[in-house]
N, C-alpha and C positions, 0 to 999 in steps of 0.2 A: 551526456552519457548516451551511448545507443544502446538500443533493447531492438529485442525480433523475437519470433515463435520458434518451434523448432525445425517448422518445413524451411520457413523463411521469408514464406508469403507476405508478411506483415512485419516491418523495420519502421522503428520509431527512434526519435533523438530527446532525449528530455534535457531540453536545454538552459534550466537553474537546476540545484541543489536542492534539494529536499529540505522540507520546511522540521519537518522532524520523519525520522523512523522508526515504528512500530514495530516490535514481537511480540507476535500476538498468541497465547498460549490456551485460547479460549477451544472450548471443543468443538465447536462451530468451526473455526481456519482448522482445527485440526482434522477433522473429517474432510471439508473442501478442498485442501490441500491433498491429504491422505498423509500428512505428515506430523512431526511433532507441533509446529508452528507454524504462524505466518510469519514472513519481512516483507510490508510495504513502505514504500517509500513515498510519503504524504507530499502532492506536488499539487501547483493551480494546474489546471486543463492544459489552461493557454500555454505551458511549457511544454506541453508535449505535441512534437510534431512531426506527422507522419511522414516518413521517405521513402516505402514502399507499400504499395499494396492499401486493405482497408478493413479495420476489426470491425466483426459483427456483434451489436451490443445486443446481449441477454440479458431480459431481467429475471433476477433468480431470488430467492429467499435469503432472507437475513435473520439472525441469530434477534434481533430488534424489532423483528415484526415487520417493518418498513421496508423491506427487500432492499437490492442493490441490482445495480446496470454493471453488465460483466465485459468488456472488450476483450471478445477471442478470434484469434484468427479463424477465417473460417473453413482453413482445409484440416488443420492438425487440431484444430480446436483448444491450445495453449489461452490460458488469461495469461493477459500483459497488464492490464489497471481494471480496475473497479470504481464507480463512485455509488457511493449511501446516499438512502435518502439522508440522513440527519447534516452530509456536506453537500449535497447538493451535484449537479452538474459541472460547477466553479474549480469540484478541488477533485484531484483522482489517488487512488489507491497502486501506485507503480508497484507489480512483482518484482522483487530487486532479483530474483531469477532468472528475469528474462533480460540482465543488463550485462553488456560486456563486462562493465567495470565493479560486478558485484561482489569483488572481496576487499571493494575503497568502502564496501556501504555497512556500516555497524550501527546496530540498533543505539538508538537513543533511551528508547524504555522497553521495558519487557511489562507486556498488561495481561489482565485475567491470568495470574498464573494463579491463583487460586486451583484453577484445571490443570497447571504445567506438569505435565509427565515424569515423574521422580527421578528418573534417569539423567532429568535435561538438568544442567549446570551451569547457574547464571555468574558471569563475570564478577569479582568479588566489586563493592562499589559501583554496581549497576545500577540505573533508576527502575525498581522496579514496584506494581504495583498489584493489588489481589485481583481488583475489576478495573475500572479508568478511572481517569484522573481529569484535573482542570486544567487547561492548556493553559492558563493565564499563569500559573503556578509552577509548570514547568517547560513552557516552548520559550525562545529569547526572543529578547523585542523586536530582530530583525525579523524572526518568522512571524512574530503575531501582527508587525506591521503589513508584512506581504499580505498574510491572511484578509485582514482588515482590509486592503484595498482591495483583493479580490472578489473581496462579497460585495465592494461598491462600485463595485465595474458593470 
């Protein structure tokens, strides 16, 4: 899948499938976005690879205390991925925003909708859930296998 910014400075290809994808209805993405949600799309690093250009990572505050590392481009200042501290470096936070092919990417779970804005209408039969969840309980074994090896890489 290729992503970029909006100037264009910064072109990336994320070359697996997303391990799972997040919407995330917490007021934290909602403020940082300026929207009702986030959609990321939970990938390793190493899948993502740059083909133009070079995002400048900001560390910025986290809703967890533990802040997060922001890759924005650094003319238009677009995020493309984030990583938390709680995943580490290993795994990144892809903006499914910033990808061509972001209307193949449907959320997998809808989380913290506890916060979800009354307006927003989740899919009937969605996973969703008030705060987070255990990924052991809901990722497939192919992603928890990726996962797994990723953290022993």
């Amino acid at each position: 899948m290729h992503g970029r910014c909006t100037c264009g400075e910064v072109e990336f290809e994320m070359t697996a499938r997303p391990m799972i994808v997040h919407c995330c209805h917490c007021t934290w993405c909602q403020r940082e976005t300026g929207s009702a949600f986030a959609l990321n799309a939970y990938v390793e690093t190493a899948e993502i690879q740059l083909t133009r250009g070079t995002p400048e990572m900001i560390a910025t505050p986290s809703n967890s205390g533990h802040g997060q590392s922001v890759a924005r481009c650094p003319s238009c200042k677009v995020a493309l991925w984030s990583h938390y501290a709680g995943s580490g470096e290993a795994f990144a936070f892809v903006r499914c925003g910033t990808l061509e092919e972001r209307a193949e990417i449907v959320p997998d779970v809808h989380i913290f909708t506890s916060t979800k804005l009354p307006w927003v209408v989740l899919p009937e039969g969605a996973p969703v859930f008030e705060a987070f969840y255990k990924p052991k309980e809901v990722w497939s074994e192919a992603s928890l296998a990726r996962f797994k090896a990723a953290r022993e890489a």
